[in-house]
C-alpha positions in Angstrom: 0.0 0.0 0.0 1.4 3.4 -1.1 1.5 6.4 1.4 -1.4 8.2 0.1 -3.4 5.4 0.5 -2.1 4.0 3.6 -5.1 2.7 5.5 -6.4 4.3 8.5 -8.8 3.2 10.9 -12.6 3.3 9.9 -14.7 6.2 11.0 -18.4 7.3 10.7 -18.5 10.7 9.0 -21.2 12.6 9.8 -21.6 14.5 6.7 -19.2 15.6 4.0 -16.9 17.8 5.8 -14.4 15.1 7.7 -14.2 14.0 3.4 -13.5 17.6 2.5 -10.7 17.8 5.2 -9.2 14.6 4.1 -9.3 15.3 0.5 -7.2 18.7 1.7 -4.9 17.0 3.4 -4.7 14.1 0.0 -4.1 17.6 -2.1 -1.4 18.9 0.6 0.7 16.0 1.0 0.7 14.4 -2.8 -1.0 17.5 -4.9 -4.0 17.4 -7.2 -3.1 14.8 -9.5 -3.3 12.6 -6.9 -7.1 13.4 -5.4 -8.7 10.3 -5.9 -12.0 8.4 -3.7 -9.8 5.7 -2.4 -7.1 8.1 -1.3 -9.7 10.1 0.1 -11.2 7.1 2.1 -8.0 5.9 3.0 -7.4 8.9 4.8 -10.6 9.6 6.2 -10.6 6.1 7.6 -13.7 5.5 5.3 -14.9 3.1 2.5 -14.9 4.4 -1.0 -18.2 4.3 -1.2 -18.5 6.6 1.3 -17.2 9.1 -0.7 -18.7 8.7 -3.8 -22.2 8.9 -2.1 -21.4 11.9 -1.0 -19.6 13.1 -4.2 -20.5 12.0 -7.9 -16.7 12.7 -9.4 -13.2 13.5 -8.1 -13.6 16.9 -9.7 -17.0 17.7 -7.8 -15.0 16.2 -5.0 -11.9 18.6 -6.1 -13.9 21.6 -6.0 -16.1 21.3 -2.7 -12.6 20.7 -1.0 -10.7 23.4 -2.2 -13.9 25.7 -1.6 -13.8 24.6 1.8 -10.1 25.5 2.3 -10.5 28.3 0.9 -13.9 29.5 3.1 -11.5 28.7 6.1 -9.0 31.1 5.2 -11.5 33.7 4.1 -13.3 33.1 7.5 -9.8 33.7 9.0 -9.1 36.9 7.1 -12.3 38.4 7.3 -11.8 38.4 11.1 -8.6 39.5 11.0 -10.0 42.7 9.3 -12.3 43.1 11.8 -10.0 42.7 14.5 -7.6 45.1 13.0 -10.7 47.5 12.8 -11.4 46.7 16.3 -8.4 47.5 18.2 -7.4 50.9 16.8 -4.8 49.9 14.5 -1.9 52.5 14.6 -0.3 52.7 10.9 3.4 51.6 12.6 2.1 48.0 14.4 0.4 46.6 11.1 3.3 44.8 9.9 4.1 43.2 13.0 0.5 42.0 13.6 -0.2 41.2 10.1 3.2 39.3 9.5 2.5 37.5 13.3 -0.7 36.4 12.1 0.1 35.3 8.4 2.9 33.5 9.6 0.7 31.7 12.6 -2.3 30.6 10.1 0.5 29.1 7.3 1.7 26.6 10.0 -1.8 25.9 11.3 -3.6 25.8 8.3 -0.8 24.9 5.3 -3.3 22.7 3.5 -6.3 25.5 3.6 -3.2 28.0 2.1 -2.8 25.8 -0.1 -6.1 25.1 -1.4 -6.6 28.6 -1.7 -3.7 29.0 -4.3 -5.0 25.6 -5.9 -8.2 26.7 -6.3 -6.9 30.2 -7.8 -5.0 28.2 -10.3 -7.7 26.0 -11.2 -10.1 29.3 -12.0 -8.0 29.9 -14.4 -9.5 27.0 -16.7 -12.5 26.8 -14.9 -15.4 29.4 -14.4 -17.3 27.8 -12.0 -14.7 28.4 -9.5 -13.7 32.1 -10.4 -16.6 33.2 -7.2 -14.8 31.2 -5.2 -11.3 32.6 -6.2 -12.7 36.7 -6.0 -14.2 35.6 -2.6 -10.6 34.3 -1.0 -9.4 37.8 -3.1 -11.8 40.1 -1.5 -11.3 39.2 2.2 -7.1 39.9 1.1 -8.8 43.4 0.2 -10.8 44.1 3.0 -7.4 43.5 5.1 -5.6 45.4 3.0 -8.2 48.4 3.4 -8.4 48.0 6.9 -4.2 48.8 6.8 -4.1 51.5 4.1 -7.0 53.2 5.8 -4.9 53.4 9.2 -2.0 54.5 7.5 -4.0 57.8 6.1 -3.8 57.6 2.5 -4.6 59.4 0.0 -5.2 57.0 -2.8 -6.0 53.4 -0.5 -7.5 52.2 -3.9 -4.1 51.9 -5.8 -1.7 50.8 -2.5 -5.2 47.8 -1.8 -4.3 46.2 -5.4 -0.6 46.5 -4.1 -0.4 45.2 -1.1 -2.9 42.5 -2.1 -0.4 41.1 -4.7 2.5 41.0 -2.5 0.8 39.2 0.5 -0.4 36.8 -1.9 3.2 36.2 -3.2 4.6 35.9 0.4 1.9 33.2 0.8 3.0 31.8 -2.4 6.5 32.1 -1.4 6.2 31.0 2.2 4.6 27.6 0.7 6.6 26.8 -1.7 10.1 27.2 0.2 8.8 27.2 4.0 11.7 27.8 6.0 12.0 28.9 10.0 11.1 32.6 10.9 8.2 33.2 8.0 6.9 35.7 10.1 10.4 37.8 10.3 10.5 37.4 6.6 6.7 38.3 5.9 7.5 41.4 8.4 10.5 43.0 6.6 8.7 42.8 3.6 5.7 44.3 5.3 7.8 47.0 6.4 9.8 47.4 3.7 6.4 48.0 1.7 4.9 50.1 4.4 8.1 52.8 3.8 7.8 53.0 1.0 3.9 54.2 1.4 
């Protein structure tokens, strides 16, 4: 038996959300390409055809997981944003605070990170995943706004489309080659950006 579909012990689900987290963690460990319903069973200590009841094809399966990494992360942002709003953010803290909590979520939640720039990819070739992709986007904005708006600027539009892009390629870069201290690199760059502002 291979290692993605090394056996482990059977379990009731409950619904299709223990399947979802499986197939993340199927999609963190091996990639896409390998997503299938008896790797997904394996690791959800199910029978296959406990997965396919719940899903018709490894795509369906596919999308409903990466959606569901990707809600996690929004979730995540989204009250990150609020908190930010929340507790008076002073325009010199944010890139110790963002960086801290960036940093925390990629080594809780690497295979939600992941699925979010999975799913990204994917809505590329397919449309029916693009809401999904300007949803994960949008709560990046709404951070982003809350930032620029503490640091008083004149044109937050412009430096929200910015500082958007770079976060997202720190996340991309921070998964790719993870190495110790993410959060001191995320933070220079945070800085670095926030001078320049």
């Amino acid at each position: 038996m291979s290692a993605a579909t090394k056996a482990a012990p059977r379990t009731r689900t409950g619904g299709p959300e223990p399947l979802l987290d499986a197939a993340l963690a199927v999609v963190e460990e091996h990639g896409v390409d390998s997503l299938t319903v008896r790797a997904v069973a394996a690791k959800a200590g199910v029978s296959p055809g406990t997965v396919s009841y719940h899903f018709d094809t490894t795509e369906a399966l596919l999308s409903r997981a990466l959606e569901h990494g990707t809600m996690q992360i929004t979730g995540l942002l989204e009250r990150l944003a609020g908190d930010l709003m929340d507790g008076g953010l002073d325009a010199a803290e944010w890139p110790a605070i963002f960086a801290r909590a960036l940093a925390t979520d990629l080594e809780l939640r690497r295979a939600q990170h992941l699925a979010c720039i999975e799913l990204q990819m994917l809505a590329a070739r397919r449309p029916e995943l693009r809401p999904a992709a300007e949803r994960i986007q949008l709560a990046y904005a709404r951070v982003a706004y809350t930032i620029v708006r503490a640091m008083g600027l004149a044109d937050p539009e412009q430096t929200v489309v910015g500082l958007v892009a770079m976060v997202s390629g720190l996340m991309l870069k921070e998964l790719a080659t993870p190495a110790p201290d993410a959060e001191g690199r995320i933070r220079a760059a945070l800085e670095s950006a926030a001078a320049r502002y």
